[in-house]
N, C-alpha and C positions, 0 to 999 in steps of 0.2 A: 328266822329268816337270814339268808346268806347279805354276804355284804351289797354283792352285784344284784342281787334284789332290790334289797332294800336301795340301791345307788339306782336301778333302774324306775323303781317309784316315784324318786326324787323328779327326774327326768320325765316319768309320764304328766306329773304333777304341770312343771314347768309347759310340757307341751299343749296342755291344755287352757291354758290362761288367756289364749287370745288365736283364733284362726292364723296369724301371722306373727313371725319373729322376723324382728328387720336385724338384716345383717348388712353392717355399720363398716366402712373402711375409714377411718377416722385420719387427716393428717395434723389436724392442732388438737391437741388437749384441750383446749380452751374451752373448745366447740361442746367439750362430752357431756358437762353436767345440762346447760341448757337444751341441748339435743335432744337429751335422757330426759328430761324434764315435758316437752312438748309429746314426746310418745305415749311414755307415763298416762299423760292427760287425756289422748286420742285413742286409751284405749287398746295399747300392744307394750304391757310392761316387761316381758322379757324380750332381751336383747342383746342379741350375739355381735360383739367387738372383736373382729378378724384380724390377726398378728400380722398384719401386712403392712406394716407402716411401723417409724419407731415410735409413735405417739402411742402406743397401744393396750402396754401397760400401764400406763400413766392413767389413760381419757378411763380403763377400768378401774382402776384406783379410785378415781374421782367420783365416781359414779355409786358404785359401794359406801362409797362414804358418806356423800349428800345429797344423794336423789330416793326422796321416800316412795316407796313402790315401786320402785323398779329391782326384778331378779335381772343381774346382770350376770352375763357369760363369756366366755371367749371361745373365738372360732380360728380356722385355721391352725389347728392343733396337731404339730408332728410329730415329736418326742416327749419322752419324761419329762424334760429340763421343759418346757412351753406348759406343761401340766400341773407342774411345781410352781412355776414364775405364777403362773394364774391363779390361783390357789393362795398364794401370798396377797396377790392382788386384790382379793375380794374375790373374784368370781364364784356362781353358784352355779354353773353347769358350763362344762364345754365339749366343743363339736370339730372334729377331724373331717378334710374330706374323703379317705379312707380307711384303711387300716394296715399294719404292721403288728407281726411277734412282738418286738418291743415294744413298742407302745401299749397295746392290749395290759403286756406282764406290769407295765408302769402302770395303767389304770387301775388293775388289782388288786396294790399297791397305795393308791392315795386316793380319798375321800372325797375329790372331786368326781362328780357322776358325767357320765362320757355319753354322748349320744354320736355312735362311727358311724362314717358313712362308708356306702355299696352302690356296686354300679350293675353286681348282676346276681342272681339265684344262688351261685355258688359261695358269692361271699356272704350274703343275708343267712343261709345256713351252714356255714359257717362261726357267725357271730351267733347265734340262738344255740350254738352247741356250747358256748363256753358264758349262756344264760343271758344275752341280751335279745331284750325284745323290741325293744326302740329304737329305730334305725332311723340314720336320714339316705335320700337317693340323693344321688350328687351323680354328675353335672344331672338334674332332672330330666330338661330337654331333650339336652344333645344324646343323653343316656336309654331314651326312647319313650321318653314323654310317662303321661299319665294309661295311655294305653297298654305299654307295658308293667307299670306297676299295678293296674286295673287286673291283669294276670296273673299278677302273682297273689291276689289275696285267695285265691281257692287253693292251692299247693304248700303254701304258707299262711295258713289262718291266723297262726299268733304273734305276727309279725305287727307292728306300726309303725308309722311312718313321715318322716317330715320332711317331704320332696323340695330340692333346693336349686338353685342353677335354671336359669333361663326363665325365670318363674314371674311374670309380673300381674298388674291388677286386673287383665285382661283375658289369664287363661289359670288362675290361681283356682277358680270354681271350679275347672275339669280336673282338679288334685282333689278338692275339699269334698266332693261327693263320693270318692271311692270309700269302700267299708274300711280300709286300711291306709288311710289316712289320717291323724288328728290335725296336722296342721302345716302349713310349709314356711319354708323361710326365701325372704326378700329381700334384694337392694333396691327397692324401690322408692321404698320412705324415705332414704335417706340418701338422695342426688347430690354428688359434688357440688352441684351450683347453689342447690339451695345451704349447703353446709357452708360452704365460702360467704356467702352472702349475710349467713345467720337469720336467713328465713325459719324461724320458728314456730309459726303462724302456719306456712305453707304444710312444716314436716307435721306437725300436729292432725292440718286438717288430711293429709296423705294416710297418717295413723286411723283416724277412724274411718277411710274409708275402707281402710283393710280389715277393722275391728269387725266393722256390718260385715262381711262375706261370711257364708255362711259354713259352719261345722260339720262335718259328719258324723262325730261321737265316736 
């Protein structure tokens, strides 16, 4: 088995653990383990921590270290150097919202398993040429919803997918029933106010509402 296989199993693995990965913009560290902690529990243990804040290596850190059952990741993935950073940090899978030459040659490269995101047909085969089968759609929505990606599973049969951007608990079932879907990713769980607040109770019970929606396999 090549590397990018075996790195893409890892990823199938991961997608499959819960209909929903909540994707986290974290501004205190403080907040990650107990965050990490209430999802864990609701039922959505993996959990994409997006480089968009400086807390971000850090609240991954934290999270790697003392939150049992949770697969932690990082999202917002644009170069080597964020690939590498993460990878020190604990993480066990992360997520770009597209793709670059460089980046790709950098994923090939480090043992961190990459699940790239595409916004359209050409990029999706594209990545299946250089052996990825695990995509995410990014921006989801704005990118033409689920009816577009409901099209591409007959043109691209061996493709999967983890449709992300504009995605919440209200239209998350028109992604989860396509064939070529396993799962999507959310900010939902994880609202500013309840983060500030340290509502843990709330993200927990937001977790398993996401857990119940239901899979397509």
């Amino acid at each position: 088995m090549s590397s990018i296989e075996h790195k893409q199993q890892q990823i199938e693995t991961t997608m499959r653990l819960a209909p929903v990965i909540p994707v986290v913009v974290i501004d205190d560290a403080r907040a990650a383990v107990p965050m990490a902690r209430a999802l864990v529990a609701g039922g959505t243990p993996a959990i994409e921590v997006t480089l968009r804040t400086p807390a971000a290596l850090e609240a991954i850190r934290a999270i790697a270290a003392e939150v049992e059952g949770a697969v932690i990741g990082v999202g917002t993935v644009l170069s080597a150097r964020d690939l590498h950073a993460a990878l020190q940090a604990g993480a066990r899978f992360a997520v770009s919202p597209g793709v670059s030459p460089h980046l790709l040659d950098a994923a090939d490269d480090c043992e961190l398993p990459l699940l790239p995101g595409v916004a359209t047909a050409s990029e999706a085969m594209s990545l299946l040429e250089r052996g990825y089968r695990h995509l995410k759609f990014f921006p989801a929505v704005p990118a033409g919803g689920h009816k577009l990606l409901g099209a591409w599973a007959s043109p691209l049969p061996q493709l999967r997918f983890c449709p992300t951007g504009g995605i919440s608990l209200t239209n998350a079932a028109d992604f989860l029933v396509l064939p070529n879907v396993i799962c999507v990713g959310g900010s939902w769980l994880t609202p500013t106010d309840k983060l500030v607040a340290r509502d843990w109770a709330g993200i927990e019970l937001l977790a398993r509402e996401a857990a119940g929606l239901r899979q397509s396999g």
